[in-house]
N, C-alpha and C positions, 0 to 999 in steps of 0.2 A: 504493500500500500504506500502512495507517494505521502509523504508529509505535509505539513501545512506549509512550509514553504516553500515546498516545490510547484504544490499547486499555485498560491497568490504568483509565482514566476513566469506563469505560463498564464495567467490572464490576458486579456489585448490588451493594449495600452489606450487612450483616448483617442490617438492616432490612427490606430488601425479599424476601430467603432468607429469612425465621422470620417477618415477620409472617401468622398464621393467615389462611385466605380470609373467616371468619366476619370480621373488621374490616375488611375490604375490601367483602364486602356489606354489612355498615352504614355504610360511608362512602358507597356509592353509593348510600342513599336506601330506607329500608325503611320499609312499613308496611301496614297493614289487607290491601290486594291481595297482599302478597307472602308475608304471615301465614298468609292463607289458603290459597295455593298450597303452601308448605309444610307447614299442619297437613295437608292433605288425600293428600301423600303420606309424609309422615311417617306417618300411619297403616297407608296402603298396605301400608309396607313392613313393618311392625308384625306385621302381621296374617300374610305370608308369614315374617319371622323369628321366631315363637312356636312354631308347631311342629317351624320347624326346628332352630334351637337346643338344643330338648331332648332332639332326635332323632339329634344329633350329640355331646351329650352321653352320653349311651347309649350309642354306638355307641365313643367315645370311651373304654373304661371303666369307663364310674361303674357303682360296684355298694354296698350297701350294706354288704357285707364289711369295702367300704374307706374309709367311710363319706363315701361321692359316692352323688350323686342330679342328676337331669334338671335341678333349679333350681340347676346349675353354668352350664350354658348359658344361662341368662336372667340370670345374673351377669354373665356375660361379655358379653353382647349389651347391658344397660344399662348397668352402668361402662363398658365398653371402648368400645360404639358411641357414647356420649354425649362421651365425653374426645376419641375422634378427629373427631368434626365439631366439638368445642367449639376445638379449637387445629391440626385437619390442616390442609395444605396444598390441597387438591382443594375444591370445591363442593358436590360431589357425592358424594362417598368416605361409604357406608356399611360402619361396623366393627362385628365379631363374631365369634364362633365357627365355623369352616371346614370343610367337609368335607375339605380336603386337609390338615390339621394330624390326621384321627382317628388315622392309623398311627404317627405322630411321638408324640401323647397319650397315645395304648395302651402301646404300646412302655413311658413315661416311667412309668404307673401302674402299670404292671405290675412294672414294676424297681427304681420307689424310692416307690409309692403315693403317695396325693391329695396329703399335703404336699410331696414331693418334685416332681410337677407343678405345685406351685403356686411353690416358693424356685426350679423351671429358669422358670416364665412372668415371676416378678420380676426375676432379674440376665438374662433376655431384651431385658424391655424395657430396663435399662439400657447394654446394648448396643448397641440399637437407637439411643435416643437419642442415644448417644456417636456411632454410622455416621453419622446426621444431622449434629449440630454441627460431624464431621468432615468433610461434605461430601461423602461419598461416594457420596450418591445414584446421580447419574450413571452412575459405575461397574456399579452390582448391577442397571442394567437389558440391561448389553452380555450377557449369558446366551444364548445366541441358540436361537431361534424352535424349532427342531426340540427341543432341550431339555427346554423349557417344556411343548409340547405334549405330549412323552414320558412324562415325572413326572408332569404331569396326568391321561394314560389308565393311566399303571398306579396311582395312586393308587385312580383310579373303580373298576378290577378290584378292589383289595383291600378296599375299602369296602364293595365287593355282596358279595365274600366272605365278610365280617366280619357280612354281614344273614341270611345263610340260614337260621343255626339259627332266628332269628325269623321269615322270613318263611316257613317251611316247619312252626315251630310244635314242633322238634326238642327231644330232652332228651339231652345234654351238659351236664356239670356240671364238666369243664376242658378250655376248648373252646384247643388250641395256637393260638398266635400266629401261628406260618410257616405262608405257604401252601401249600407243599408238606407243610406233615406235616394242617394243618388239613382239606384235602378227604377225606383216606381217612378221619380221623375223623367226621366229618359224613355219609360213605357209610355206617359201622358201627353209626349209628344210624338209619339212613335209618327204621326200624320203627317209630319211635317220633314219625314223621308226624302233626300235629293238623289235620284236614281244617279246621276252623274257623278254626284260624291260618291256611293257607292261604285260604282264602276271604275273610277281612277285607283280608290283602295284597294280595291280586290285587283285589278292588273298589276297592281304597282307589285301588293304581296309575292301572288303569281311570279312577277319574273324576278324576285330576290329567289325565291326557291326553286323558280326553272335554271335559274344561271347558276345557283348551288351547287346543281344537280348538276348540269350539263355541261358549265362553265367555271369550276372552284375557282380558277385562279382569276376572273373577272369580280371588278367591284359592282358586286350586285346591287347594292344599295344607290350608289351613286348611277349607275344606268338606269335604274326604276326612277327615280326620280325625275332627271333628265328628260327620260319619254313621257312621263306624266307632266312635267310642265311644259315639254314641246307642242304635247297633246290639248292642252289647255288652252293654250295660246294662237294655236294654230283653227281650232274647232271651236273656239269661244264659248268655254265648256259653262255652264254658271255654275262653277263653285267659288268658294274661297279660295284667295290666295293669299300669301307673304304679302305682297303689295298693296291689293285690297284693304286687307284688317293691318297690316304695320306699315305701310308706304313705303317695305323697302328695308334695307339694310344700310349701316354705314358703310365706307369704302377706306374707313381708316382707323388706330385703335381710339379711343378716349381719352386727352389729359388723365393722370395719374392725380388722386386725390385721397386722402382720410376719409373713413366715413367718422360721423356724429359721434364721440363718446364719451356724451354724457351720463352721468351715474345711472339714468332717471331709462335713457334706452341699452344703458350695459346691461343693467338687471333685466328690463324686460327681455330680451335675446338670450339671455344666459341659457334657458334651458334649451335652446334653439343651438343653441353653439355645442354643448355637450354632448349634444345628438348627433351634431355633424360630427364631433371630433370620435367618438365610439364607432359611429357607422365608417367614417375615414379610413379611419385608423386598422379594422379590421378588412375592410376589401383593398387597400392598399396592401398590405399582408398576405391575403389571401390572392392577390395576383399576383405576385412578386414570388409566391411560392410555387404558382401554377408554371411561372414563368422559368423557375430553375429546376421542376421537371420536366419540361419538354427540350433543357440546354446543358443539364447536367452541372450548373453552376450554383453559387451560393450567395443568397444577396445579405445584405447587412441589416437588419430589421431597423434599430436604434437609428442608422443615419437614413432610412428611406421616410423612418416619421419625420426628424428635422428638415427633412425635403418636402414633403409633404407638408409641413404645419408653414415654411415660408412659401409655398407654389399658392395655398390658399389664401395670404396676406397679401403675395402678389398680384394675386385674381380678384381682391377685394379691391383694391388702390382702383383696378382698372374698371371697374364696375362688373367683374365677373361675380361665380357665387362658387360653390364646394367644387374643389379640387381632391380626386382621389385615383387610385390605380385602376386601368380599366381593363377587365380581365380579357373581353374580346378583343380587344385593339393592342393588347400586347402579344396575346398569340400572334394575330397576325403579324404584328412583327418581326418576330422572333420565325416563322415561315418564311416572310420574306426576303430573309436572309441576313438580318442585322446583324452587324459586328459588337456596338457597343450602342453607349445613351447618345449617341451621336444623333444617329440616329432618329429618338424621339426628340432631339431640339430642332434635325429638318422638319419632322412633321409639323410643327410647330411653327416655323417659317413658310413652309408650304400653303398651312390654312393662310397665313397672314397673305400672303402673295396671292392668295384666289380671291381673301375679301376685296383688295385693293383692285383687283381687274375685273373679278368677274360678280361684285356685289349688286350690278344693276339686273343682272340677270334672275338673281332670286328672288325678285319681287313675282317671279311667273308661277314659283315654286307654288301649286295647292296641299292645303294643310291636309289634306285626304291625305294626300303620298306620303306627307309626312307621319303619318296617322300609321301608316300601312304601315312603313319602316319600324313605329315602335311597338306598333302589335308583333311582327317578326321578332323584335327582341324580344319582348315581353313570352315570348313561346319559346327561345331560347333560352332566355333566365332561367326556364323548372326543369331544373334536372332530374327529369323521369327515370335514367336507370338508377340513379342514387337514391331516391325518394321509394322505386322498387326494393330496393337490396334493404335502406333502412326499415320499412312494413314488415317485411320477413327477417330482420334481425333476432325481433321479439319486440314485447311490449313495454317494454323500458324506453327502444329507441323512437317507439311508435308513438308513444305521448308524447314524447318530448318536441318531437317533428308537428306531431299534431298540434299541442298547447302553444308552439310557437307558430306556426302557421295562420292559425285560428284569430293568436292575440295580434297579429299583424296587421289581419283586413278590416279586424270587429275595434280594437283599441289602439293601441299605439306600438309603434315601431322600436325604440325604446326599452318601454313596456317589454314586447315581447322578448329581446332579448333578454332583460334580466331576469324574467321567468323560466324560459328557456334554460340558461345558464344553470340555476338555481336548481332547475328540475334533474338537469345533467349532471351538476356535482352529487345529486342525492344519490340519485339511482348507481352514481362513481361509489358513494360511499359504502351505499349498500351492499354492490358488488366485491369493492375490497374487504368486507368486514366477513362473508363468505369465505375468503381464501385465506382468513386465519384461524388458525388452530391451535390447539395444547394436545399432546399425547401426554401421560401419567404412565410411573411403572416404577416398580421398587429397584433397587440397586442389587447387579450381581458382583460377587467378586471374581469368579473370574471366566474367561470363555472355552468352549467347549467346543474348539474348532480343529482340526486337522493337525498331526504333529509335526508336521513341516511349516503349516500357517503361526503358527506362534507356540513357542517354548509350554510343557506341559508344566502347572503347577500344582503344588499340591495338594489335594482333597483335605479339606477339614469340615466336616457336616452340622457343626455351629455355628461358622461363618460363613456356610454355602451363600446365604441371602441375610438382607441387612433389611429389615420390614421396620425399620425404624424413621430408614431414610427413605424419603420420597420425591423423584425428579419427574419435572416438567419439562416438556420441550415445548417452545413457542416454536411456532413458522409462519411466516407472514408478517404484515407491518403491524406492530401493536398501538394504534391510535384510537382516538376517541370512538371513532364509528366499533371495534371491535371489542373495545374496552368492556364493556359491559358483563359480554359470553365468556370471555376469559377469565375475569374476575371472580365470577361463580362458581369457576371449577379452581383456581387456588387459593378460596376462602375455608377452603375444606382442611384448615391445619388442626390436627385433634391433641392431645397434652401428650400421646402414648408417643410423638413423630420425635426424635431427636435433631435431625436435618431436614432442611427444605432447599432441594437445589432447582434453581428454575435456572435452564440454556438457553440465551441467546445467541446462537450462534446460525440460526436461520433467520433472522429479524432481521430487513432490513434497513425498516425505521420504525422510530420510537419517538410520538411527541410527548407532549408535555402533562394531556390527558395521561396517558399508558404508565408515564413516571411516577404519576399523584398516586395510582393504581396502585403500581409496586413497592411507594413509601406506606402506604395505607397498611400493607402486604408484612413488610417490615415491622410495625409496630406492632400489628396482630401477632404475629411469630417470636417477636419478643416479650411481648405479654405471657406468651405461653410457654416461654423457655425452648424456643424450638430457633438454630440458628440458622440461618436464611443466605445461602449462596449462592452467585451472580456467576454464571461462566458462558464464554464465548462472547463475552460484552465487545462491540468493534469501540475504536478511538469515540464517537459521534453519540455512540449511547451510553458511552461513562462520560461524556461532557455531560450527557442531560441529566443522568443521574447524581451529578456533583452538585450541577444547578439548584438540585432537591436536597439534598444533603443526603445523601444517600451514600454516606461514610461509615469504615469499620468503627466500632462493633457493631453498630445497627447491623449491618449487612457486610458479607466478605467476599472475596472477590477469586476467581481461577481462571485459568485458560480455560480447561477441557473437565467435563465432568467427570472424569477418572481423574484426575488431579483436586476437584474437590471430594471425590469419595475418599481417597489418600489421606488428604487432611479432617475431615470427619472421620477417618476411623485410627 
């Protein structure tokens, strides 16, 4: 076992946690071939985040009531995806505007409008940053699996919800927030059906999933679109478009400014910003992981949040709103053959270079197509074979997935994760409390093996057995969740026992419940004249035993339980 200071020697130093991967690929040798590989998917990606960006923006929102427009998302996608390849942690990590932030955005615009989304996306990132420096990466990926996947499919449900009025071409003119009150209104209009809105959505969907199919390596999203506003414009379709309902798009970024932070709207935002930075925090994570299994590399958790917490401060200045890793748009990526985060800063220049030339042209865009586009996603978010595999896990992983699915669409996003969570550590606890045990058995003196296996010794039939002394083996972690069962069976010390040996030498943690246990243990055994020895104890569980005072002669100490039968007898 290495010592303790072998181990503190091999920590990273501060250096090695925050320096970005971008100085790492240019320490390993960059040029002309790797320029290229990255301008080539740097655009790639480009070309898929442009209309989705805006379409999340939309959907997110922006109305010009509140005076937000589709070029919030292309804010977002250039500051935010440029800052987190220029300083994150990962290779490959493309940042941007999320389909799983719309309900979180909505929500935010709805209750404290665009500035108030924008002063919760700034002390977000400061957050964030802070979660970083403090090293808690680590931490915010223990979320477990079921969780994850749960808040994921009910996000995708409320997203296709939040599409209908547009892909059906519906008139509502205050369409409710809740899903449950939102569906009957959208039936109450059902009359007010725009066959042509319908029809550009369902082409549009159609040829993302024919080009899918037929075409992987074409940007499906960005041709659906395309033909849908060519189609628009050319056939003078009556739907809505970009133009119509926002007059259009800037063709350049916005003055960089502060938002308001006053006491009076820090407070109001604050739980608006906790939500961004928890929800952040883990899909930046969780793409950044997805990202170094399909590269075989390893990204830096601690400096992709400090990336993250300034991409979102820098997306707030420009009037953008949550910056986080986007799992689809880093795949592709990472397909298209990226080298390094080089990469994600063209993509990042690329959008800015399309707003600046080709922003008159999005005013043709219909919000239908854009509609289609995020029902696609939204069908993509629900991970059906994992959502399969978890149902037949059993019913541990099945509540979990459900209680968090369920609290997603019915109550809060939030909300459900901390229940989720909650429900996961239980059923963790419960499970590990399962895999601990105590065997019981009196002490032999000697063994009855083979006389080549060990030296014969010799018989004495009053010392055969020793019913005096009685050993325990524990196996398993001895914490609070197990504490209880164990307890039970070595409270059984009677006046007639001389020894009490209990083995830890299968444990391989002991908190501070399990220690209280064993002192408890201690005291009873000494009340009763009966002395109580500790063997196969590692370095970690005599720290916590000392912690307790759990010193000679309360309690004595051995390597191996034949070395305290020796000294018992």
């Amino acid at each position: 076992m290495k010592d303790q200071t072998t181990l503190q020697s091999e920590a990273p130093s501060f250096a090695e946690l925050f320096t970005p991967k971008l100085l790492t690929v240019l320490r390993e040798g960059y040029g002309l071939t790797q320029l290229r590989a990255d301008a080539i998917a740097g655009l790639t990606v480009a070309i898929v985040a442009l209309p989705l960006s805006m379409a999340i923006a939309i959907a997110s929102g922006a109305s010009p009531a509140q005076g937000a427009s589709p070029a919030q998302g292309l804010y977002t996608a250039i500051v935010g995806g440029f800052l987190v390849s220029l300083l994150g942690g990962s290779r490959f990590q493309i940042g941007g505007p999320a389909g799983a932030f719309i309900v979180l955005v909505a929500a935010t615009v709805a209750q404290h409008g665009v500035e108030g989304l924008i002063l919760a996306t700034f002390l977000s990132g400061l957050m964030m940053a802070a979660t970083g420096f403090l090293r808690l990466g680590a931490f915010i990926k223990f979320i477990p699996y079921p969780v994850t996947v749960g808040f994921t499919a009910g996000i995708a449900v409320i997203i296709f919800a939040s599409q209908v009025r547009e892909l059906f071409g519906l008139t509502l003119v205050n369409e409710p927030g809740e899903l449950l009150e939102k569906l009957p209104a959208l039936w109450e209009v059902r009359a007010s059906l725009t066959p042509a809105a319908l029809g550009v959505s369902c082409a549009t969907v159609a040829v993302i999933f024919g080009l899918r199919r037929w075409r992987p390596q074409w940007p499906g999203m960005l041709i659906a679109v395309s033909l849908a506003a060519a189609a628009t414009a050319v056939l003078t379709l009556p739907v809505q478009t970009i133009g119509t309902k926002f007059g259009g798009i800037p063709s350049s970024l916005p003055a960089p400014h502060l938002p308001i932070l006053s006491p009076e709207a820090v407070f109001a935002v604050l739980p608006a910003a906790v939500s961004f930075t928890l929800l952040g925090a883990i899909e930046s994570l969780l793409s950044a992981v997805v990202a170094d299994s399909m590269t075989g590399r390893r990204h830096r958790s601690n400096c992709e949040l400090v990336a993250q917490g300034v991409a979102n401060i820098g997306s707030s200045l420009f009037g953008g709103f949550c910056v986080t890793g986007t799992i689809a748009r880093t795949a592709t990526n990472v397909r298209a053959g990226a080298h390094g985060p080089v990469a994600g800063m063209l993509h990042a220049a690329f959008l800015l270079l399309f707003m600046l030339v080709a922003a008159p042209l999005a005013s043709y865009i219909p919000l239908a197509a854009l509609a289609g586009v995020l029902a696609v996603v939204a069908w993509n978010m629900i991970e059906k074979p994992a959502i399969a595999i978890l149902v037949r896990s059993g019913w541990g992983e099945a509540t979990v997935l459900g209680a968090t699915f369920s609290l997603t669409i019915f109550r809060d996003l939030t909300e459900a994760i901390v229940v989720g969570f909650a429900l996961g550590s239980v059923l963790f606890i419960h499970r590990m409390s399962r895999t601990t045990g105590v065997a019981t058995g009196s002490a032999f003196v000697g063994r009855d093996e083979a006389d080549t296996a060990h030296p014969r010794q010799e018989y004495h039939e009053d010392t055969a057995q020793a019913p005096d002394v009685v050993i325990y083996w524990i196996t398993g972690a001895l914490f609070f969740g197990a504490t209880a069962s164990i307890s039970s069976v070595l409270d059984r010390i009677q006046d007639s026992h001389r020894a009490l040996i209990v083995d830890f030498s299968s444990v391989p943690l002991l908190d501070s419940t399990g220690a209280n246990m064993i002192e408890g243990l201690a005291h009873s055994a000494r009340k009763r004249g009966v002395a109580l020895w500790l063997t196969g104890t590692s370095r970690d569980i005599l720290r916590v035993f000392a912690t307790h005072g759990l010193h000679p002669p309360l309690v004595h100490y051995a390597a191996t339980v034949d070395e305290a039968l020796a000294q018992v007898r």
